[in-house]
C-alpha positions in Angstrom: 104.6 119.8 111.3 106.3 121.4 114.3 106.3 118.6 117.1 108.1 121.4 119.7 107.3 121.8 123.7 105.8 124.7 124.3 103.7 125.9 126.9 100.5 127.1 126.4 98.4 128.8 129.4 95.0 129.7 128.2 94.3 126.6 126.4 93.9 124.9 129.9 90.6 126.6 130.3 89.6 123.8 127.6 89.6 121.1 130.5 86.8 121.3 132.7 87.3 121.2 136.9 86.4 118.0 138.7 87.2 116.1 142.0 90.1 114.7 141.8 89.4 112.1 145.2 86.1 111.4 142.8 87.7 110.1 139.6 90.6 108.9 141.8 88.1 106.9 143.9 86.0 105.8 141.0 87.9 105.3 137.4 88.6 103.5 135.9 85.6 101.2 137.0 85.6 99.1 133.7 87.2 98.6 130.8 88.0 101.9 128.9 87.4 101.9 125.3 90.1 103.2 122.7 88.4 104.1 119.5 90.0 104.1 116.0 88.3 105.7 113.6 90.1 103.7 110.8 90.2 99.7 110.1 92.6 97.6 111.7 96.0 97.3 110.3 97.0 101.1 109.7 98.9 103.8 111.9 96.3 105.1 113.4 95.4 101.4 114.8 99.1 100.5 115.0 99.5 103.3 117.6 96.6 102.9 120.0 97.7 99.3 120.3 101.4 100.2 121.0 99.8 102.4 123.9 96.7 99.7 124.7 98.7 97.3 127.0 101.1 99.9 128.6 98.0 102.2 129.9 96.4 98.5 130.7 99.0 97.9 133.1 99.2 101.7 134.8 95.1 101.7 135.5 94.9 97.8 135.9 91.6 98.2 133.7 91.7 96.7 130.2 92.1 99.0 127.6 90.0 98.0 124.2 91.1 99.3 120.5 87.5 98.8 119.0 87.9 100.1 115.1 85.1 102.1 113.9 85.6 103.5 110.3 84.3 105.6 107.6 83.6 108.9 106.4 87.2 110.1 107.0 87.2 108.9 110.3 84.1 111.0 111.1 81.7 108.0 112.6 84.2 107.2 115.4 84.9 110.5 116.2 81.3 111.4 116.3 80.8 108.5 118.5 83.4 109.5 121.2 82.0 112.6 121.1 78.7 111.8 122.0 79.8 109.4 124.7 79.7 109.3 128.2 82.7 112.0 129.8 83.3 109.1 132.6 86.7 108.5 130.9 85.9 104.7 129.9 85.7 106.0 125.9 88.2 107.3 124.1 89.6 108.5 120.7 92.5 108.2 118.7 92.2 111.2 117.0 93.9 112.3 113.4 95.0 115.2 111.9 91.9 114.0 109.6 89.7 114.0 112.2 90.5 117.4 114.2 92.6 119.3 111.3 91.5 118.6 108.1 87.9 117.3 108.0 85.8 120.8 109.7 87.8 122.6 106.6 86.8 119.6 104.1 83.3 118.4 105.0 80.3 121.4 104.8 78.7 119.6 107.2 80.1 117.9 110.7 79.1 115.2 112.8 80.7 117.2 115.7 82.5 120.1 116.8 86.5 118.6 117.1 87.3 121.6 119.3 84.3 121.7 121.7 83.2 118.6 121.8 86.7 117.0 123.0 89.4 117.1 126.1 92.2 116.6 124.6 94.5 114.5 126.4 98.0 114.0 124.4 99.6 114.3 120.8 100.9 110.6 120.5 102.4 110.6 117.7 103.5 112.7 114.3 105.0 110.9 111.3 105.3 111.7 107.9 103.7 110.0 105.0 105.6 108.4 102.4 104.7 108.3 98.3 104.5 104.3 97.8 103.9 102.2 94.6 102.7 99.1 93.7 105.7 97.9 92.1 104.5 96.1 89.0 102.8 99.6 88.4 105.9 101.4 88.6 107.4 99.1 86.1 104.2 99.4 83.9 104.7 103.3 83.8 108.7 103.8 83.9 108.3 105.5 87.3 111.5 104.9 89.4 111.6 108.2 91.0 109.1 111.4 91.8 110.1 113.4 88.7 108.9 110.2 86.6 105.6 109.9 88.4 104.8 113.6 87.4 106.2 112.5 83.7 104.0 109.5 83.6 100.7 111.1 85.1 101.0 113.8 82.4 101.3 111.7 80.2 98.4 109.6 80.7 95.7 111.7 82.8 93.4 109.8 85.0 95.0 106.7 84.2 97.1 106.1 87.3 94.8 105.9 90.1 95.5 106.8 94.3 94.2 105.1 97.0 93.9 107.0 100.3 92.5 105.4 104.2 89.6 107.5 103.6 88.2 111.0 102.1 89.5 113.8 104.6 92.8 112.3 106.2 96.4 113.6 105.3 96.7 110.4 102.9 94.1 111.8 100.6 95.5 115.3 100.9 98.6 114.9 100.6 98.0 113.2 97.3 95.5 116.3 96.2 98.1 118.7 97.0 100.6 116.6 95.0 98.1 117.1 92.3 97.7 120.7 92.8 100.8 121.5 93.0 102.1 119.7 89.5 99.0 120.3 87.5 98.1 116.3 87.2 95.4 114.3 87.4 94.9 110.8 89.0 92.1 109.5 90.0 91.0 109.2 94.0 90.1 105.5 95.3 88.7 106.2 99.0 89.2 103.6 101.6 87.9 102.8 104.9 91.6 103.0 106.6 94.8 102.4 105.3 95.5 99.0 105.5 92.6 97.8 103.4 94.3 100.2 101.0 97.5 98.6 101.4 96.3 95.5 100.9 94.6 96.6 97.3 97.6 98.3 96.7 100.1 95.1 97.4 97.7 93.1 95.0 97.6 95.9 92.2 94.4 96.6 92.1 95.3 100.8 92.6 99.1 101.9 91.8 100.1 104.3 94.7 99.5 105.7 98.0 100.7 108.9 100.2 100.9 106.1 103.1 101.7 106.9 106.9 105.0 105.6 106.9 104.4 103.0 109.9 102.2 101.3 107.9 103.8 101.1 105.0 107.6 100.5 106.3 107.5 96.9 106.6 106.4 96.5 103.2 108.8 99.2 101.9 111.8 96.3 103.4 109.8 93.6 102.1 110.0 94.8 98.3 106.4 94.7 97.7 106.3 98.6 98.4 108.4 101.1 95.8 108.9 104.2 97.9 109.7 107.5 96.0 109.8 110.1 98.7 108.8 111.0 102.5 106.7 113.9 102.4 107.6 115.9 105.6 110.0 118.6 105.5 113.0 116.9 106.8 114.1 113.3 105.5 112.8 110.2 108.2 115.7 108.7 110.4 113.6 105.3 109.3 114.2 105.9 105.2 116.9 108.4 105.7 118.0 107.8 101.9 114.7 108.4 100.7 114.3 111.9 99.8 111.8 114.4 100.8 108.9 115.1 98.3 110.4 119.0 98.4 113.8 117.6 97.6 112.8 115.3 94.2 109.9 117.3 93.2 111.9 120.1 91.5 110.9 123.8 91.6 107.2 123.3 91.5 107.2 121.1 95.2 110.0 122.7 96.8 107.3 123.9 99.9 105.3 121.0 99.6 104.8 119.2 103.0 101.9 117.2 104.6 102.9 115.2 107.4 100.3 113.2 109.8 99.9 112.9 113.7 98.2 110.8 115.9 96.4 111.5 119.9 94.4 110.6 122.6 90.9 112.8 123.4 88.2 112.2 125.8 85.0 113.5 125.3 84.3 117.3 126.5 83.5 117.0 130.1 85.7 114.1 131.1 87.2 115.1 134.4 90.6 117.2 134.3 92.5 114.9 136.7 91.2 111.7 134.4 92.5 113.7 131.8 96.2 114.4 133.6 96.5 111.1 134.7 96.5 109.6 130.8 98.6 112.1 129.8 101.2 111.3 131.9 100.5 107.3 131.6 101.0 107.7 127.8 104.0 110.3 128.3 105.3 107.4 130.4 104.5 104.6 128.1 106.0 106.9 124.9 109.5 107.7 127.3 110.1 103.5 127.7 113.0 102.7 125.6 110.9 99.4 123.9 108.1 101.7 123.0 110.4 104.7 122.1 112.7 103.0 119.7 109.8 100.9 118.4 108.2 103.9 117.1 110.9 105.5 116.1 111.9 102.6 114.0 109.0 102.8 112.6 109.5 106.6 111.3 106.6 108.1 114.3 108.1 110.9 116.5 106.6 110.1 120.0 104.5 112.6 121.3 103.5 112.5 125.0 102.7 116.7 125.6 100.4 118.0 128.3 96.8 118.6 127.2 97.0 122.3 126.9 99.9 122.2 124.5 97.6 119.6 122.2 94.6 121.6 122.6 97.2 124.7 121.2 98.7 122.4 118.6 95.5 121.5 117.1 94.6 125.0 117.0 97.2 125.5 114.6 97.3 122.5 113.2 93.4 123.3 112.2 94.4 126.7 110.6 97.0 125.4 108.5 95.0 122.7 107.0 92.5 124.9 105.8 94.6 126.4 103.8 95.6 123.3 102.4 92.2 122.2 101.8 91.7 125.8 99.6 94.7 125.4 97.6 94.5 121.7 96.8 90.3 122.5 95.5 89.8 119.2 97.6 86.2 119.1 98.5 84.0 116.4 100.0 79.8 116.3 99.7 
């Protein structure tokens, strides 16, 4: 995932025109909503509440992370899109929810491009491969090359848990699969950190996690990580090898890295719009917030809406090819 600054023109046309003395006058009125489309406790809920109280403080409005999973994160995303454009409801939008999901569902509960302002990329990090460690004891797996060995060896036995059908966890792991000619079976949850938590207690044995999420019990010991799956190793694990770089010949392109960012439903004023990109550019440019994400293995974000709307674009396009060659399909 290319997290460059670019500018992109035409892609402004996306944000509709509206009086700036109105929405300046007028908004926020109330307390603006921040919808996750996950359960509490993973990255996609671990960023809007790194950006919650900073945005709080610029608008003097309360900003609310209500979570609102399942179905890949299509029910909150449906929800925000059928909302009120008043700028008081917002999404934290995925790569599942406006990249990978219109390629992997047949069916949509909305249209992610015109449906949506979108406001700012927050956030990209890459996932990391993560097992439970009793697991990785059980099957001799201490590093990538033994987790192919060991789900060849016993196909289906070694099962994957994933936040939810759709989302780059879930892919990531079917491309995996694709890509060495294994088998293990899915375990769909309603975020990651319920999967975490399943995963901590071995009740599944391993996980493409978001690698905020999973960091802290990477350090803790009760995580084994065998590789990062973005192209480039994380400056948080920067001893942990890419997926590419222990996977051998057969994942030497593989990459599937996640990001994370703030949309408004279509219609939202442009200058609403503007005004929480820059709050959030702001809030992602403060040293606390900066190096708290970075530690954390997220690249802050904080691009104009035009460049988003661009970057989804492409970010839409590529996924769908990863959708046909992983044979990952959802009813």
């Amino acid at each position: 995932m290319s997290l460059h600054r670019r500018t992109f023109v035409a892609a402004g046309a996306l944000l509709p025109f509206a009086s700036p003395l109105w929405a300046q006058a007028g908004w926020p009125s109330k307390p603006v909503r921040i919808v996750v489309p996950f359960a509490a406790g993973g990255t996609t809920d671990i960023l809007a509440r790194a950006i919650a109280p900073e945005l709080q403080k610029a608008f003097g409005q309360p900003f609310v992370v209500d979570n609102r999973p399942g179905a890949g994160g299509n029910t909150g995303a449906a929800e925000v899109a059928k909302a009120a454009a008043d700028g008081h409801t917002l999404l934290m939008g995925t790569v599942g929810t406006h990249a990978i999901n219109p390629s992997l569902y047949p069916k949509m509960p909305y249209d992610h491009v015109k449906d949506f302002a979108p406001i700012t990329l927050v956030a990209g990090v890459p996932n990391v491969v993560v097992m439970n460690p009793a697991s990785a004891l059980k099957y001799e797996i201490n590093t990538l090359p033994d987790l192919m060995r060991a789900a060849r060896r016993h196909p289906g036995r070694l099962n994957v848990a994933s936040s939810g059908n759709g989302t780059s966890i879930h892919l990531a792991a079917e491309l995996y699969k694709s890509m060495t000619g294994t088998f293990m079976l899915h375990l769909p949850y309603r975020g990651s950190g319920p999967a975490l938590i399943d995963l901590m207690a071995g009740n599944v044995d391993l996980m493409f996690d978001n690698l905020p999420s999973a960091l802290p019990h990477i350090k803790s010991g009760r995580l084994k990580a065998l590789a990062v799956t973005s192209g480039k190793r994380s400056a948080a694990l920067p001893d942990m090898p890419t997926v590419a770089e222990a996977g051998g010949a057969k994942l030497q392109h593989f990459e599937a890295s996640s990001w994370f960012g703030l949309l408004a439903p279509a219609g939202t004023p442009a200058d609403i719009v503007t005004r929480l990109q820059q709050e959030t550019a702001k809030a992602m440019a403060q040293p606390a917030v900066n190096e708290r994400l970075l530690s954390q293995g997220a690249v802050p974000g904080g691009q104009p809406p035009a460049e988003f709307a661009s970057f989804i674009a492409a970010e839409t396009k590529k996924w769908a090819q990863v959708v046909k060659a992983s044979g990952a399909k959802i009813d």
